[in-house]
C-alpha positions, 0 to 999 in steps of 0.5 A, spaced: 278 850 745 273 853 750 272 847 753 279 846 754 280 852 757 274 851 761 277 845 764 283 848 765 280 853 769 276 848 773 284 844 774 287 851 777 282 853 781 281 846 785 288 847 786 288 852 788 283 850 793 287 843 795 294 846 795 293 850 802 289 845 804 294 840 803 300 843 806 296 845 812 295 837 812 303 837 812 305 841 817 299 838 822 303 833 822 310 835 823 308 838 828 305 831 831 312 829 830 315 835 834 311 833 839 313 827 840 321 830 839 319 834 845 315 828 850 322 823 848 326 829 850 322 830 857 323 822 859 330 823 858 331 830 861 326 826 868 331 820 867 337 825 867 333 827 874 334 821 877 341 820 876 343 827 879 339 828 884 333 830 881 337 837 879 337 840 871 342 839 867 347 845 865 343 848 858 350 850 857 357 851 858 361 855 855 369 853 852 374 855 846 374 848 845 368 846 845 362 849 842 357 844 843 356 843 850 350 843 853 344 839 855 343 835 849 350 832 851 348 831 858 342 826 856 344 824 850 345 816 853 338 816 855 336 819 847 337 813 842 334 817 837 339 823 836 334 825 830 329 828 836 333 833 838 331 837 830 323 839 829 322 836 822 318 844 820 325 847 821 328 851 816 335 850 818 340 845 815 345 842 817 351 843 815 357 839 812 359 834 817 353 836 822 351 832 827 344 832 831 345 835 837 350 841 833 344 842 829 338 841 834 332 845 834 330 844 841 331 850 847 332 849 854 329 854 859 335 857 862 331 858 869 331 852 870 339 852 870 343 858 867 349 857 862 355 857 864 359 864 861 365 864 866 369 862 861 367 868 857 366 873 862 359 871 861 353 873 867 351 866 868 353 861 874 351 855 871 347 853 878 342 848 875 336 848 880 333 842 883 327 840 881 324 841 888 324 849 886 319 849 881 313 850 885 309 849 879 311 844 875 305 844 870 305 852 869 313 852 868 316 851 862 322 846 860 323 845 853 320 849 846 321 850 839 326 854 838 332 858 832 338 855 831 343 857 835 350 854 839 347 857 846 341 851 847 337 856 851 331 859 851 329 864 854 325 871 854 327 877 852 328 880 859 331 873 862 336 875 856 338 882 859 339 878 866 344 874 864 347 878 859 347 875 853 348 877 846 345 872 842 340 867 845 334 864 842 327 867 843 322 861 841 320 859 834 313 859 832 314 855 826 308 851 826 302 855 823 303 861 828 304 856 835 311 853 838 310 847 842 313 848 848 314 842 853 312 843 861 316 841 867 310 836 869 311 833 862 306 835 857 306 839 851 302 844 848 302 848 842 302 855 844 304 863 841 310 866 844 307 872 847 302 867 851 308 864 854 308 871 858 301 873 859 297 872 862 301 867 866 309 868 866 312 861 864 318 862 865 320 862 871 321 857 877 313 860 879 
């Protein structure tokens, strides 16, 4: 009887030791997988940038009629894979009849082009910029993890008082305390929200 309850003992303290380990495992490489998303999701916005005279989507374009209209509609015939648009550690599901794209887990920075609000008597103009403006490509960022939300935009909390919105999503660290944030220049780096603002502010065209 005692050797039995030593080698239970043995089993739960190894699992205790290996389960951590394992779900670590796990999230390392979800957030492999993010990563990736978010380099797909950049060819597709640089390809968009070719058709359009080098000049960003609008993030988002508020209507009654369709809740949806964003960036994500803009190069989605330049995704062939609508699962890239949803990072694999997001805890949010989709609903009954949801598609990718309604349930998409990716932000655009709004600086580099503001959602359209007139609709909703909204502080955005939806001008988007053209990627000449931003003078520093590797240090503005273009694509983050970020919350669920109809608005696809990401932007700090005084970019959200600027454009007077009401519900916007800040980035998402969902992955081991980090977000993985896609720059303008392409790469992509994990990194905490509170890093995205200092010492550097990442946000703006710089």
């Amino acid at each position: 009887m005692i050797e039995v309850l030593v080698v239970t003992g043995i089993i739960a303290i190894l699992s205790a030791i290996v389960y951590p380990v394992l779900q670590r495992t796990r999230e390392k490489a979800r957030e492999s997988v993010c990563s990736s998303n978010l380099h797909q999701l950049h060819v597709a916005l640089e390809m968009y940038l070719q058709d359009h005279d080098e000049r960003f989507p609008v993030s988002y374009v508020a209507t009654q009629l369709d809740p949806y209209q964003s960036w994500r509609e803009a190069v989605q015939s330049y995704v062939r894979n609508q699962d890239i648009l949803v990072c694999p550690s997001s805890d949010d599901h989709a609903a009954a009849g949801e598609t990718s794209q309604q349930r998409a887990s990716y932000a655009l920075n709004a600086w580099l082009s503001p959602p359209n609000l007139t609709a909703l008597g909204g502080g955005g103009t939806g001008l988007p910029v053209a990627l000449s403006a931003v003078a520093s490509p590797a240090a503005t960022i273009a694509l983050c993890d970020a919350g669920y939300s109809n608005a696809p935009v990401a932007l700090d909390y005084d970019h959200y008082q600027w454009l007077d919105m009401q519900e916007q999503p800040l980035p998402t660290e969902r992955h081991l305390g980090g977000a993985n944030f896609g720059f303008v220049d392409g790469h992509v780096k994990k990194m905490t929200e509170a890093a995205t603002r200092s010492p550097e502010y990442l946000w703006d065209l710089q």
